[in-house]
C-alpha positions in Angstrom: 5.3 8.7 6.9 4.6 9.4 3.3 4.0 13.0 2.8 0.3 14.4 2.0 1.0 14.3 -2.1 2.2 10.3 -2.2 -1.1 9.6 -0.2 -4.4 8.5 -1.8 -7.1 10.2 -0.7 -10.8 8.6 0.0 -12.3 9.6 -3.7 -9.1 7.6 -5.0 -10.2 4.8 -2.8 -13.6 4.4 -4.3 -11.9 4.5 -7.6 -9.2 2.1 -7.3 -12.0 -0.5 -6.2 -14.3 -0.1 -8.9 -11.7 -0.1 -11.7 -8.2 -1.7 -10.6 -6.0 -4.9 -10.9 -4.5 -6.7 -7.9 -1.3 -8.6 -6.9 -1.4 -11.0 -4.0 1.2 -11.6 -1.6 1.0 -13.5 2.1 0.7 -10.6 4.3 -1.4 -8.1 1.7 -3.0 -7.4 -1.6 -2.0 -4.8 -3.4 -4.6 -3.2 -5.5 -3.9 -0.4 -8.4 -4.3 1.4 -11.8 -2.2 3.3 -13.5 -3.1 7.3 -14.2 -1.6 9.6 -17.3 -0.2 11.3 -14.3 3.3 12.3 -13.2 2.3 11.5 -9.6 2.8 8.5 -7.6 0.1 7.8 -4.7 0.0 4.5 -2.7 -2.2 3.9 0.6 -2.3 1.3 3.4 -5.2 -0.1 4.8 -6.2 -2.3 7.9 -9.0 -3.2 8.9 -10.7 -4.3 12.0 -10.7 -7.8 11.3 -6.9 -7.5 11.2 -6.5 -5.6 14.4 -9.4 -4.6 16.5 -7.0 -2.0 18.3 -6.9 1.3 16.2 -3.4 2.3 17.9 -2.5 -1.9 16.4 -4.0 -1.0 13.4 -2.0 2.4 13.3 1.5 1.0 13.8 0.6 -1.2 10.8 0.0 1.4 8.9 3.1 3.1 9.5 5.6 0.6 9.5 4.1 0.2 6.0 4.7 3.8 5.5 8.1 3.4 6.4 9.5 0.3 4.1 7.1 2.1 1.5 9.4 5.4 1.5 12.3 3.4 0.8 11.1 2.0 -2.4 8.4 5.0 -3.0 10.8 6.2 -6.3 10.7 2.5 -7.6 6.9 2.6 -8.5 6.2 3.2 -12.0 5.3 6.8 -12.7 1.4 7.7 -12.6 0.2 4.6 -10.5 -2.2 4.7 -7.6 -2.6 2.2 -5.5 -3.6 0.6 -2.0 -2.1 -2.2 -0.1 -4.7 -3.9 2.1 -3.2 -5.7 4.9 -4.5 -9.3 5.0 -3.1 -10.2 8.7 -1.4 -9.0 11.5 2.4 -8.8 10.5 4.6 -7.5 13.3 8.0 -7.7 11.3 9.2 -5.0 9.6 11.5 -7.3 7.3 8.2 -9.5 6.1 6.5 -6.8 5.0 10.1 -4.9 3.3 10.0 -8.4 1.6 6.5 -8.6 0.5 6.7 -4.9 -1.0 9.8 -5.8 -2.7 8.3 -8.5 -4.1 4.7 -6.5 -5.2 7.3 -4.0 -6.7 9.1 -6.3 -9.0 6.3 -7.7 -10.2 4.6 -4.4 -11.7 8.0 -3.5 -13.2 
């Protein structure tokens, strides 16, 4: 799990709807804008139309969080962002893949 500071929090949320760009990949979108800040903050949602289990929807979220610390230090300096999980995705290598793939594209 990401520590408290890489997190977004729910103001950030609101934010990076209203005012962000998105990339697109088979298994999530990843929606962001980049801050004058020195921080790095990325988020995973999933929603109940993905998972209608919360402990499902959980273990999503934190197999995310655990490709995502890998590459966390890859990210370009001051973004904030959210990756919205578009389907179920039980394999920890698909989604390593996909965030590979999101991350190559911002750089």
């Amino acid at each position: 799990m990401l520590s408290k500071k890489n997190r977004v929090n729910t103001k950030e949320v609101k934010k990076i709807f209203t005012k962000s760009s998105f990339l697109n990949s088979p298994s999530f979108t990843f929606r962001y804008f980049k801050n004058n800040n020195k921080e790095i903050k990325i988020s995973f949602i999933a929603s109940k139309n993905i998972a209608k289990l919360a402990v499902k929807r959980n273990l999503l979220r934190r197999r995310g969080y655990s490709v995502l610390k890998k590459y966390i230090h890859e990210f370009p300096l001051g973004i904030i962002g959210v990756f919205i999980f578009k389907k179920y995705q039980d394999d920890i290598l698909t989604i390593e893949n996909e965030i590979k793939n999101i991350l190559n594209k911002i750089n």
